[in-house]
N, C-alpha and C positions, 0 to 999 in steps of 0.2 A: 504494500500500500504506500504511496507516496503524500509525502504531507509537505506543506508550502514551507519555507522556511524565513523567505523575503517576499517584499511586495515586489509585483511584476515592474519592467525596465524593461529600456531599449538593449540592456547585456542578458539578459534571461532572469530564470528564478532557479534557487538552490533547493532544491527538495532532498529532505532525509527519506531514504530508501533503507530497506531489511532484504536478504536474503538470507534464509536460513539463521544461523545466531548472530550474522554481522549486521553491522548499518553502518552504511556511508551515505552522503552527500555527493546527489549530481547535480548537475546545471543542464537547466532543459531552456534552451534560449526559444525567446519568443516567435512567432509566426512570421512570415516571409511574406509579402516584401513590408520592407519596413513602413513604422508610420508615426512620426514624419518622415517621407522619403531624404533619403543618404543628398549632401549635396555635394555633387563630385564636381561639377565646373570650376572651382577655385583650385581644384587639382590637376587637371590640367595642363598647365603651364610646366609644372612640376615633373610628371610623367615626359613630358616631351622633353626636357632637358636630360633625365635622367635617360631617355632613348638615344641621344644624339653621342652622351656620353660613352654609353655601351658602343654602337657604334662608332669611337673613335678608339675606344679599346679594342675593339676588334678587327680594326685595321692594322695600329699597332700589331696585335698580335701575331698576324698573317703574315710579318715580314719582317719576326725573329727568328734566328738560324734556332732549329731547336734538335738535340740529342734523342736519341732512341730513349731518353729514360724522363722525359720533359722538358724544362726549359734550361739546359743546360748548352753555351753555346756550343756549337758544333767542334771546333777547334778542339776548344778543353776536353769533350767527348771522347774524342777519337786518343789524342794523349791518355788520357784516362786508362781508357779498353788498350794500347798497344803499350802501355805499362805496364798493365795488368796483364797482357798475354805474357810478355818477356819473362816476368817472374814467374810464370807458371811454366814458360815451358824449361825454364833453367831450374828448378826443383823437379821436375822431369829428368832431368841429365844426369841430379846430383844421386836421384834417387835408383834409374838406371844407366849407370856411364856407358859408353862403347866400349864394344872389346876389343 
């Protein structure tokens, strides 16, 4: 059985609920669509800067060298992996020499 716990709002109502021996508290938010309706025009402006931004990071990003493991420039990359082979295959030699 669920019982009110606050008076109804535009964020919902908290209702104490029981299952078996426990009780908690849910939030059952009010009916769709709002009322008074949401006013998003002042937002806006807002969203469209934050689009233009996106889009100027994503240009950036298109045209950094990036490594097999993310953004790691390319250069360093490759350093990286033909350091890391050398050593490996030299523990290789030491482990089996030639006869």
């Amino acid at each position: 059985m669920a019982t009110p716990t606050k008076p109804n709002s535009r964020l919902g109502i908290y209702v104490l609920k029981t299952f078996k021996d426990e009780s908690f508290r849910a939030c059952v938010p009010p009916p769709l669509p709002p009322d008074p309706p949401l006013a998003l025009q002042p937002l806006l402006p807002l969203l469209e800067q934050a689009n233009q931004a996106l889009g100027r990071l994503d240009g950036l990003a298109s045209i950094l060298p990036l490594g097999s493991s993310g953004p790691i420039p390319s250069p360093l990359w490759q350093d990286a992996v033909s350091g890391r082979r050398e050593s490996q295959s030299a523990m290789a030699v030491r482990k089996h020499p030639p006869p």
